[in-house]
Every structure is written in C-alpha cells, then in structure tokens.
BALOBA-1460 file (C-alpha; in Angstrom, 3 decimals):
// residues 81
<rec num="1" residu="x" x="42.137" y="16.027" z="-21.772"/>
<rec num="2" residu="x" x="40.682" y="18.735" z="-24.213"/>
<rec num="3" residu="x" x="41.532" y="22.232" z="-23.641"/>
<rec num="4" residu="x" x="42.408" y="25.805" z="-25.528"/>
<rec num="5" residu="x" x="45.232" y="27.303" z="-25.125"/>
<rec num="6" residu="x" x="47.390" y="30.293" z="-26.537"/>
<rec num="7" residu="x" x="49.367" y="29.342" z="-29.466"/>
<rec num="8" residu="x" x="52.651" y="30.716" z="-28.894"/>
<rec num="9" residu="x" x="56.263" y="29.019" z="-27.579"/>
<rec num="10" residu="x" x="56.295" y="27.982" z="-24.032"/>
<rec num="11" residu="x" x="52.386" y="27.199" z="-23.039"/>
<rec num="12" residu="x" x="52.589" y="23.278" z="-24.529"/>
<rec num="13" residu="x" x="55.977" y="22.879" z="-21.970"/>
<rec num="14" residu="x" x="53.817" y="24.639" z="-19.378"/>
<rec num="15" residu="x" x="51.079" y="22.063" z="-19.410"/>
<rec num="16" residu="x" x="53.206" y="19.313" z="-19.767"/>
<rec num="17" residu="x" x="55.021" y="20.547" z="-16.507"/>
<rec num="18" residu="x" x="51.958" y="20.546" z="-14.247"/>
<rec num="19" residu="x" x="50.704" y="16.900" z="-15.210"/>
<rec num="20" residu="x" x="54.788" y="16.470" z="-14.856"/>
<rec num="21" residu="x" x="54.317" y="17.633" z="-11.408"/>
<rec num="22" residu="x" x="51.466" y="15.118" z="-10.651"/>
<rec num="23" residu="x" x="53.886" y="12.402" z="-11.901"/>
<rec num="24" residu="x" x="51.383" y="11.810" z="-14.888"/>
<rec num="25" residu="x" x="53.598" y="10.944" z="-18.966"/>
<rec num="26" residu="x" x="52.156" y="12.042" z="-21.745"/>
<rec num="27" residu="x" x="50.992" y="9.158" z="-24.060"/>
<rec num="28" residu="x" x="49.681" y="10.799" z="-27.197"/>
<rec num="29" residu="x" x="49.081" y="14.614" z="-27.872"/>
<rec num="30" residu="x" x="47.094" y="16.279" z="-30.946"/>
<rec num="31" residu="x" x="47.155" y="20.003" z="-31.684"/>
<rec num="32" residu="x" x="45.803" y="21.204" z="-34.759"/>
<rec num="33" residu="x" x="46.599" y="24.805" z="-36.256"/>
<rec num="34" residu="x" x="44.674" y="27.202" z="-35.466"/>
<rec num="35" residu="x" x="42.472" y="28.978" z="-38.113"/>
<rec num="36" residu="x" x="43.541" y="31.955" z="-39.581"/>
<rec num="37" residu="x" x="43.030" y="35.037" z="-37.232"/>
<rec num="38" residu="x" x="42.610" y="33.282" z="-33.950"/>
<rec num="39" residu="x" x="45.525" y="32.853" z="-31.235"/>
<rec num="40" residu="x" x="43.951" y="30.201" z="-29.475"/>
<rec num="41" residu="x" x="44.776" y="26.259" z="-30.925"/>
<rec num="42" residu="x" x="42.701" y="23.168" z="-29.789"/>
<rec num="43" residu="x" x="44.836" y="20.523" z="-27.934"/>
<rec num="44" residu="x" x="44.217" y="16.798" z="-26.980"/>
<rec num="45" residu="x" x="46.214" y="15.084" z="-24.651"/>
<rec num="46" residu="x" x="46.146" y="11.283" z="-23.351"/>
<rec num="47" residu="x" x="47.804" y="10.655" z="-20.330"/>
<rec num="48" residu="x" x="49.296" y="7.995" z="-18.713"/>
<rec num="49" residu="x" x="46.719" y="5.781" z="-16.752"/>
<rec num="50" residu="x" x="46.579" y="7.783" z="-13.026"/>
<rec num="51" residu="x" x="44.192" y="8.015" z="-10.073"/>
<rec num="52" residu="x" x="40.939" y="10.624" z="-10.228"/>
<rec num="53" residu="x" x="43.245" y="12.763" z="-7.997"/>
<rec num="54" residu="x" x="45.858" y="12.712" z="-9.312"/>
<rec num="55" residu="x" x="44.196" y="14.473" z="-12.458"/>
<rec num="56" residu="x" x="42.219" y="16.321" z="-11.015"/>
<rec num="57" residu="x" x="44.850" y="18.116" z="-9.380"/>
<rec num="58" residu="x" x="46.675" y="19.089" z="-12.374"/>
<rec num="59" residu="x" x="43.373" y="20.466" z="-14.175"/>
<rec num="60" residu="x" x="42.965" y="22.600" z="-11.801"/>
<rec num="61" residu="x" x="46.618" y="23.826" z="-12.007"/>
<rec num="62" residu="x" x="46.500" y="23.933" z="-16.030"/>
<rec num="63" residu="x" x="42.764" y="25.816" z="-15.531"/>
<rec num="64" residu="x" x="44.589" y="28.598" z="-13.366"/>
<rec num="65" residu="x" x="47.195" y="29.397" z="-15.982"/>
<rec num="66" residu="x" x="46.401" y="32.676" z="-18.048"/>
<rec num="67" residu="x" x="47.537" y="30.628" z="-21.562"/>
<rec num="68" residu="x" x="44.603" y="28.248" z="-21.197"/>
<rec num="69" residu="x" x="41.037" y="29.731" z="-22.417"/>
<rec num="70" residu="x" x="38.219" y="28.336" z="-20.464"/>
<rec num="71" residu="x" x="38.002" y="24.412" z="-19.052"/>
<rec num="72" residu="x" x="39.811" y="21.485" z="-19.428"/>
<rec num="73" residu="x" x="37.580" y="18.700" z="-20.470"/>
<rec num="74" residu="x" x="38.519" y="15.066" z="-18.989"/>
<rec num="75" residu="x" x="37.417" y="12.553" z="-20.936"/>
<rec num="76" residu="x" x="37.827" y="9.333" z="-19.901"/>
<rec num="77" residu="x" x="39.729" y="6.372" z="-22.166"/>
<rec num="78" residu="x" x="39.391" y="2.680" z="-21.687"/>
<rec num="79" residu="x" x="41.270" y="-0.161" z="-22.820"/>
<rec num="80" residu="x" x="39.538" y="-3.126" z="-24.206"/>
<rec num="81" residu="x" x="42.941" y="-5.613" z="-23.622"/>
C-alpha cells in the first residue's frame, strides 16, 4: 500500500490498527521525511499475504480517516519462491 498521511504521533498506530482489525501483519513499512514545509509524509506498507477482501476493507477504513490525504494505492507483490 502507498498512501499520504499527516506526519504527527498517533496516525502510523492508526493505520496499523485498521489492517489490525482485518487480521492483516505488517511485513515491511517505509516512511520517508517529509520535505521541509509540508505536514504530509509518504508511507509504504507491505502486508502480510491476505484475500482481495480482506484489503479492500481496510483501505476503505484507512481512506475515511481525516490523517490520510487522498487514496491508498494497492499495489500488488509477488513472490518468485
């Protein structure tokens, strides 16, 4: 998942808690600073391996909160083992 979020404390725990809620782990997450002046920060997540949903679901929960700016992107990862 790629979204934007507010960078302030609280909004990582509160998109953690709705895929937490869909019974989907984290498996890797990557959030950069944000450049000087804005408020928003770039995040990546990668989530455990989960039905279409299942995900889907907690988008659309993570969309509706007021710390995330615009859409989450789902981008889909594949293992080659």
């Amino acid at each position: 998942l790629r979204l934007k979020a507010n960078d302030r404390p609280g909004v990582l725990a509160a998109i953690t808690s709705a895929l937490r809620d869909e019974g989907i782990s984290v498996e890797a997450l990557i959030q950069k600073e944000p450049r000087k002046g804005e408020q928003t920060v770039n995040l990546v997540l990668i989530s455990s391996r989960c039905r279409e949903k299942v995900i889907n679901s907690a988008i659309a929960s993570i969309e509706n909160m007021d710390v995330v700016d615009g859409q989450v992107v789902k981008i889909r990862v594949e293992t080659l083992d």
